[in-house]
C-alpha positions in Angstrom: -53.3 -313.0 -77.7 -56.3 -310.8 -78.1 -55.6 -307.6 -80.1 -57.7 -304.4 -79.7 -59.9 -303.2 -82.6 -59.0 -299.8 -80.9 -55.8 -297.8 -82.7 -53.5 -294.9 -83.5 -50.7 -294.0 -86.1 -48.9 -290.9 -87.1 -46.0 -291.7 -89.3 -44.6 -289.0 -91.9 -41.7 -289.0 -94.1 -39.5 -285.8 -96.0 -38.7 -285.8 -99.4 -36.8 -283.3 -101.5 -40.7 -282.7 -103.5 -42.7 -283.0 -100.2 -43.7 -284.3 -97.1 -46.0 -287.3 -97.2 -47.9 -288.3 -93.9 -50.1 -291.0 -92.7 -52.7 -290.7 -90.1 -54.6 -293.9 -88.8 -57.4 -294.2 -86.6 -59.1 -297.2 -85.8 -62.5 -298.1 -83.8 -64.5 -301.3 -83.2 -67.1 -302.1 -86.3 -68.6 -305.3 -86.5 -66.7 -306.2 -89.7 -63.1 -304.6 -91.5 -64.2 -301.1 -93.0 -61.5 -299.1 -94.1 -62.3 -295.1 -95.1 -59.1 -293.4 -97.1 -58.9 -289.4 -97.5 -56.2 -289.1 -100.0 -55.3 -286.4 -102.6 -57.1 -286.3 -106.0 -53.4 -287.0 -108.0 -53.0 -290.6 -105.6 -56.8 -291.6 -106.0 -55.4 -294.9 -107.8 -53.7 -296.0 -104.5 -57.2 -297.1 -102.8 -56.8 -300.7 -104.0 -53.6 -301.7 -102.9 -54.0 -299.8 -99.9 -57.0 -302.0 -99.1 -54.9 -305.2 -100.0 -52.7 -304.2 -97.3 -55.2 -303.6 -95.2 -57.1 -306.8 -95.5 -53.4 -308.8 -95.2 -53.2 -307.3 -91.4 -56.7 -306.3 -89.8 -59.9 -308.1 -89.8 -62.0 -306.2 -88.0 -62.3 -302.4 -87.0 -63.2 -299.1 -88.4 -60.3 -297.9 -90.3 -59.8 -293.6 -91.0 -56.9 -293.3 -93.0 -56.1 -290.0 -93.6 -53.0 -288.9 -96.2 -51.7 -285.5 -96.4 -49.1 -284.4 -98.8 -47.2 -280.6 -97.8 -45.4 -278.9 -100.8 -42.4 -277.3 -99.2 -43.7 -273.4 -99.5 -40.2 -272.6 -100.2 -39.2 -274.7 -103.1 -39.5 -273.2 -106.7 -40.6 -275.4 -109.2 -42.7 -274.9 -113.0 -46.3 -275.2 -113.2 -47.5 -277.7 -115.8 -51.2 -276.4 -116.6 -53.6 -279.8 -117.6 -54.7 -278.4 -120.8 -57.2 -281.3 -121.6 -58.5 -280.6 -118.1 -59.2 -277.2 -118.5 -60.3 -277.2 -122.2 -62.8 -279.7 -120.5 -63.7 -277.5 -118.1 -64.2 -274.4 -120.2 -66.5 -276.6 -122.9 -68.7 -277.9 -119.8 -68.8 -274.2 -118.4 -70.2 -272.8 -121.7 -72.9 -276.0 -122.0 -74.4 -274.6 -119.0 -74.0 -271.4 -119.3 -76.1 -271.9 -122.7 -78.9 -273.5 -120.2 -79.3 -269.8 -118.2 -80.7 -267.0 -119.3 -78.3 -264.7 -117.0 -75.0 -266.8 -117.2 -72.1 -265.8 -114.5 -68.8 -265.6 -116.4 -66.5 -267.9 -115.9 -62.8 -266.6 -115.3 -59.5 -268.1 -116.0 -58.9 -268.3 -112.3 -61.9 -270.0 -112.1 -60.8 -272.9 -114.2 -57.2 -273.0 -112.3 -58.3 -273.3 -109.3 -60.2 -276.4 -110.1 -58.9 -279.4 -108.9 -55.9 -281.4 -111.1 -55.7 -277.9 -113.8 -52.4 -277.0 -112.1 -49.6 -279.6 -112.0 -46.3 -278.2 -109.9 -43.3 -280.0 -111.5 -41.4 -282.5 -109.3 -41.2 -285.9 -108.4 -43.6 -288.1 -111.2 -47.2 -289.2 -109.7 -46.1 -293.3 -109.5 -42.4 -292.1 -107.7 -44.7 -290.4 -104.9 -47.2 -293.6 -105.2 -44.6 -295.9 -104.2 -43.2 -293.4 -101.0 -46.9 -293.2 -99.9 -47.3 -297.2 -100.0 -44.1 -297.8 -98.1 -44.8 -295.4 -95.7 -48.4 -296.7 -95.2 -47.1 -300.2 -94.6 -44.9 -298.7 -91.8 -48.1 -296.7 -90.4 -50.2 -300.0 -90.1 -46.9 -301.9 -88.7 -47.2 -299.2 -85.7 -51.3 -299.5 -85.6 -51.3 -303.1 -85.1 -48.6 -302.4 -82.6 -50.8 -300.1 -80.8 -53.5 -302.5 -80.9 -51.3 -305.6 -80.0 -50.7 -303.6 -76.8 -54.0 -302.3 -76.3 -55.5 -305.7 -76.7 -53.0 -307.4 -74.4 -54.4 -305.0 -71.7 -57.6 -305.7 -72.1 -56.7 -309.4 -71.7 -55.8 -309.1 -68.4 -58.8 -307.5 -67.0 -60.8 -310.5 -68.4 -58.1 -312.7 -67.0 -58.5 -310.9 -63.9 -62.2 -310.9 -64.1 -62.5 -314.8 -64.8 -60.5 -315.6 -61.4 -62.9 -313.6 -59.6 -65.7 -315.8 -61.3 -63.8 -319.0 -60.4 -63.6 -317.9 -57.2 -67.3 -317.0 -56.6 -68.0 -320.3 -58.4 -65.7 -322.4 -55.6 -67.3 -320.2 -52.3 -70.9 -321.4 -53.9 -69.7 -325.1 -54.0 -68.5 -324.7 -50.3 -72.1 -323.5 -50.0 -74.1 -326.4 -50.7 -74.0 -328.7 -48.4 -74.8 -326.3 -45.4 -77.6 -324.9 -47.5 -78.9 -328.7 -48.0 -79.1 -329.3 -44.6 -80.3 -325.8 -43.7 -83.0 -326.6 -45.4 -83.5 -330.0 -43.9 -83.5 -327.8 -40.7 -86.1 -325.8 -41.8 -88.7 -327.9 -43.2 -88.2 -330.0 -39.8 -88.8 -326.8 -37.5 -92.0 -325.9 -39.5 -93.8 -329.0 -38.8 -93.1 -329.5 -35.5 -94.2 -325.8 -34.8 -97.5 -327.3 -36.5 -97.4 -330.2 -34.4 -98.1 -332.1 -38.1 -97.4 -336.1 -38.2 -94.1 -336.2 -40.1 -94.5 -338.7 -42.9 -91.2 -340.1 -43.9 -91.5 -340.8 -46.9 -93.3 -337.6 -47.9 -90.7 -335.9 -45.7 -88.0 -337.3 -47.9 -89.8 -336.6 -50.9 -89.6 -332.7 -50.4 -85.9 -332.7 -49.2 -85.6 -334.2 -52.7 -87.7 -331.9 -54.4 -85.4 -329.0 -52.5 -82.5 -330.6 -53.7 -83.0 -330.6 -56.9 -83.9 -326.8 -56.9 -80.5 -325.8 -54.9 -78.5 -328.1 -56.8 -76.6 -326.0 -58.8 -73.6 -328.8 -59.5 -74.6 -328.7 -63.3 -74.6 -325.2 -63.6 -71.1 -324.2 -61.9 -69.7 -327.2 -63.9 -71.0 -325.3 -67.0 -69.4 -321.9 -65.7 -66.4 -323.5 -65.1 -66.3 -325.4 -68.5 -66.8 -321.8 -70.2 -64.4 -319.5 -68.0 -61.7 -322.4 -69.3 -62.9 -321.8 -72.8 -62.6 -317.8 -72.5 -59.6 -318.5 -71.1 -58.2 -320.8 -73.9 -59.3 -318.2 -76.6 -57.5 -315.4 -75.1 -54.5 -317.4 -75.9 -55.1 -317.8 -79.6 -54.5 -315.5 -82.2 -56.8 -313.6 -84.7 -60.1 -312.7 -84.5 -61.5 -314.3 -81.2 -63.9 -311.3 -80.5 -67.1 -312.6 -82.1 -66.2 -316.0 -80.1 -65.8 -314.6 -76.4 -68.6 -312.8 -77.0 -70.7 -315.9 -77.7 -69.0 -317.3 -74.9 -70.1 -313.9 -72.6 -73.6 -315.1 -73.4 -73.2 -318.5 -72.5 -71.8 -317.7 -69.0 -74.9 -315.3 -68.4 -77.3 -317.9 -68.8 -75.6 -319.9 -66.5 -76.0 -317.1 -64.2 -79.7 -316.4 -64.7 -80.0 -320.5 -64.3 -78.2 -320.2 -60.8 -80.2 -316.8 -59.4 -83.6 -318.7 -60.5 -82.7 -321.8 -58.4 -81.0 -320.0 -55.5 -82.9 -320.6 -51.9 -80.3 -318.7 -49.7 -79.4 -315.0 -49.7 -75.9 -315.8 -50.2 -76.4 -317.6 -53.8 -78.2 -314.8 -54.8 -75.6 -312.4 -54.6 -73.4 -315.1 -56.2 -75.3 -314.8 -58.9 -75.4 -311.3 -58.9 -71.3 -310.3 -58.4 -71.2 -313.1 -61.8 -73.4 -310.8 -63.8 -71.5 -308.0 -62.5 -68.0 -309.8 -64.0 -69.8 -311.1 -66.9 -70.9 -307.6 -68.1 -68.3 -305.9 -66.9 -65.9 -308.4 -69.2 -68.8 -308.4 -72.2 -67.9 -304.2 -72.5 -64.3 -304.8 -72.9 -64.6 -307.4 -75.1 -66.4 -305.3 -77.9 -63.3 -304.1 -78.2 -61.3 -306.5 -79.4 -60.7 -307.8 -82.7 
């Protein structure tokens, strides 16, 4: 079952030192790229966020985007970093040795500068593990979304290759009155000219027309590959690259069969397929 590269998760979870929540947003990309906005104290938690990542998706722009709320209302000690800040201060003073008119630098200043102040609560790896659970659950509900999503978009190509099946079967039913049409045709014209009809050379240009109408080849080949896109859809993981090869393959076939048409009414065949055919080829940079 084809799965969507498009996707959306909101998932958040209340503990007694804060609210953690996970937001997911997920686009087609060419390859798996994952992005992470996460709070300077949970920086470490890009890898095996990543791992986890890679273990569910394969392709798709990933956005993943944790926030972490301090309940306003809860009372708690501040720990000041003091390496942090002494840091700070030493680095502040280098420069300000570089400038003739150094700005001062205040206390505040230093405080307000990320990782300085440390509220008391819950220990950094106790709000690690929350956020990794609560991430696995997020990208549970993402591929859900895309699952679904994906499934959709399955039908319409489903929908879209009965319609090319069906255009490929009128064009079959087409042939053999086009064939003799032609015949028909080539007859009228030299009697109109009151030309000597040569057999033989008569015959050789109802075989020569033949073999331009005779599209047998290329609807065989159409059919082969609308039973092909039709056999990926039921596989699972990454099948976009694949139908999109496959897209290609079914317009050529189309260009083949506009280039020998002889009749109005192979023409627009040709031209409802390329409809289908591009109309599938936009959905199906969507999935996975």
């Amino acid at each position: 079952m084809p799965r969507s590269m498009t996707g959306f998760a909101r998932l958040e979870a209340k503990h007694p030192w804060a609210t953690l929540i996970w937001e997911l947003r997920s686009v087609n990309h060419r390859y798996l790229e994952p992005h992470f906005r996460l709070p300077d104290t949970l920086r470490a938690l890009e890898q095996p966020l990543r791992d986890r990542v890679r273990k569910q998706l394969q392709r798709g722009k990933l956005e993943a985007y944790l926030h972490l709320q301090r309940d306003p209302g809860a009372t708690g000690d501040l720990d000041i970093n003091q390496e942090l800040a002494h840091q700070i201060s030493n680095a502040a003073h280098q420069i300000n040795d570089l400038l003739a008119d150094p700005a001062p630098v205040s206390a505040l200043d230093i405080l307000l500068w990320p990782g300085v102040i440390q509220e008391q609560g819950a220990d950094t790896e106790t709000i690690m593990e929350a956020a990794l659970a609560l991430f696995e659950t997020a990208l549970e509900q993402l591929v859900a979304h895309r699952l679904r999503e994906g499934e959709e978009l399955g039908q319409f190509i489903a929908r879209r290759l009965d319609s090319i099946s069906a255009e490929v079967a009128q064009v079959r039913g087409l042939l053999p009155g086009i064939l003799q049409s032609q015949r028909q045709r080539l007859q009228a014209r030299l009697e109109a000219l009151k030309a000597e009809v040569d057999r033989d050379r008569l015959e050789q240009e109802m075989v020569y027309l033949a073999q331009k109408a005779d599209v047998d080849e290329e609807l065989d080949r159409i059919d082969t590959h609308v039973a092909e896109v039709k056999r990926a859809l039921g596989q699972s993981g990454a099948i976009g690259r694949r139908l999109d090869f496959l897209m290609q393959e079914l317009n050529r076939e189309a260009n083949t069969l506009s280039s020998k048409s002889v009749v109005s009414e192979t023409t627009q065949v040709a031209v409802e397929l390329k409809v289908f055919i591009e109309q599938m080829r936009e959905q199906i940079q969507n999935i996975e």
